[in-house]
PATORDO-516275 format. One record per residue (C-alpha): x, y, z; residue number from 1; residue in three letters. Coordinates in steps of 0.02 Angstrom, whole numbers, plus 32768, in hexadecimal, padded with zeros to 4 digits. Example, Ala and Ser with C-alpha at 12.3 -4.5 7.8 and 13.67 -1.06 7.14 Angstrom:
BEGIN
NODE     c1     c2     c3   pos   code
NODE   8267   7F1F   8186     1    ALA
NODE   82AC   7FCB   8165     2    SER
This chain:
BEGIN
NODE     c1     c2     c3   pos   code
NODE   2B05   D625   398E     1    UNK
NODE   2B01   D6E1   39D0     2    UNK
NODE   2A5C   D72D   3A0E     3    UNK
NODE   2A52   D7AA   3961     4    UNK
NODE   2A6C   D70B   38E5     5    UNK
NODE   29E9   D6B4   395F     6    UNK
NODE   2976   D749   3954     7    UNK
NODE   2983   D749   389A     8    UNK
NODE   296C   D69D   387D     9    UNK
NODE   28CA   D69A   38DF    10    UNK
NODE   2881   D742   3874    11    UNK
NODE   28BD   D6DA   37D9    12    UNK
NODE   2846   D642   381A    13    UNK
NODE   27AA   D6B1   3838    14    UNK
NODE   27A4   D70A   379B    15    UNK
NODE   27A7   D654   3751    16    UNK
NODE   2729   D609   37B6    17    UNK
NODE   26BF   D6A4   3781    18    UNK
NODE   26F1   D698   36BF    19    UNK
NODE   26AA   D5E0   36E6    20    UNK
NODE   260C   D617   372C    21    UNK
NODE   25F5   D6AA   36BC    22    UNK
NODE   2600   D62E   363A    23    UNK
NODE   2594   D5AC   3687    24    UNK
NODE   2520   D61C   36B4    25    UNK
NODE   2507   D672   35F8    26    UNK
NODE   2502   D5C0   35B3    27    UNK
NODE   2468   D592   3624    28    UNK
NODE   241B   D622   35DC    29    UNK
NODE   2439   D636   351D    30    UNK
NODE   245F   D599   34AA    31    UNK
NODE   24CE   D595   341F    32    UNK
NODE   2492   D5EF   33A2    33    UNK
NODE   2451   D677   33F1    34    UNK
NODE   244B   D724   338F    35    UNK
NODE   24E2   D79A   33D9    36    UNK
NODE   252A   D842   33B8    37    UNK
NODE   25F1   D857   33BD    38    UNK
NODE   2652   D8E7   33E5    39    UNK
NODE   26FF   D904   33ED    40    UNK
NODE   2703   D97D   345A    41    UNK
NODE   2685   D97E   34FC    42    UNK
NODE   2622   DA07   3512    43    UNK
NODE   261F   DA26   3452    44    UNK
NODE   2587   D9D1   3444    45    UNK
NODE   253F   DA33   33A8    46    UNK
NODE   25BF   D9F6   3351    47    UNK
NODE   25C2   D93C   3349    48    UNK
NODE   2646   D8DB   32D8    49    UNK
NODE   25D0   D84B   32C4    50    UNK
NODE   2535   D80B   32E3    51    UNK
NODE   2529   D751   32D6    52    UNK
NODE   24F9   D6C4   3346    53    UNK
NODE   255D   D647   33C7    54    UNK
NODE   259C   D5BC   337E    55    UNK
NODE   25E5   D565   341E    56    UNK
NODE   25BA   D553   34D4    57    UNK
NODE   262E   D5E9   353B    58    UNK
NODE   26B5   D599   359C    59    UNK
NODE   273D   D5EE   3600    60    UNK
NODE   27E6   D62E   35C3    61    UNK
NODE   2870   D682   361F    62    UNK
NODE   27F7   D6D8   369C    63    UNK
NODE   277A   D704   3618    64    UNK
NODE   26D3   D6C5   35DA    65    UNK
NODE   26D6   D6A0   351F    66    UNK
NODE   267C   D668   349A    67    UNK
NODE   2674   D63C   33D0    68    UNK
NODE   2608   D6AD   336A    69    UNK
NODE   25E9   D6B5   32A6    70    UNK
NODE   2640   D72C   3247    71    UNK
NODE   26CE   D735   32D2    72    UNK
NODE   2773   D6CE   32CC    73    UNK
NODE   279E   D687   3379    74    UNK
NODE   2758   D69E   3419    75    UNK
NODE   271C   D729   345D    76    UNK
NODE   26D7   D773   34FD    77    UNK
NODE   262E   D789   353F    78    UNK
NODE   2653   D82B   357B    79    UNK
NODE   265E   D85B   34CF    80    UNK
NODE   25A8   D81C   34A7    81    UNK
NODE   2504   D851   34A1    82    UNK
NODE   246F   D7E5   348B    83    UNK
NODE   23E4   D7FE   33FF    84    UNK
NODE   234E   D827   343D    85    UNK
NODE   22B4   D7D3   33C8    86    UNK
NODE   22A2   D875   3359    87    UNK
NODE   2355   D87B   332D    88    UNK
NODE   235C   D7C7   32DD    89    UNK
């Protein structure tokens, strides 16, 4: 294997092992179930495409952290989300 497939290959394995920890770590701190805004586009955050709750633990996918939420079909990325805080639910 050449040094620039090598190279790639090893920034292909760290942005997994941080999808995995990103997604440990945001399963440590909210359960399923937890209230969450979704927005298709980041940065757009007044205007959210759903706001519904988890309804699986985030795992990793392809480099990205992702989870189920109500009112969504598929996975989708916690990027994307924003918790509720307690006045919005």
């Amino acid at each position: 294997m050449d040094l620039a497939r090598r190279k790639l290959r090893q920034r292909e394995w760290r942005r997994a092992d941080q999808a995995t920890a990103a997604a440990e770590d945001f399963n440590r701190k909210k359960p399923v179930g937890t209230k969450v805004k979704y927005s298709s586009i980041i940065g757009r955050e007044s205007e959210y495409d759903v706001i519904g709750e988890t309804r699986s633990e985030a795992w990793a996918v392809s480099g990205e952290a992702v989870v189920l939420i109500t009112g969504k079909a598929g996975c989708v990325s916690l990027a994307h989300l924003t918790i509720c805080n307690a006045a919005e639910v």
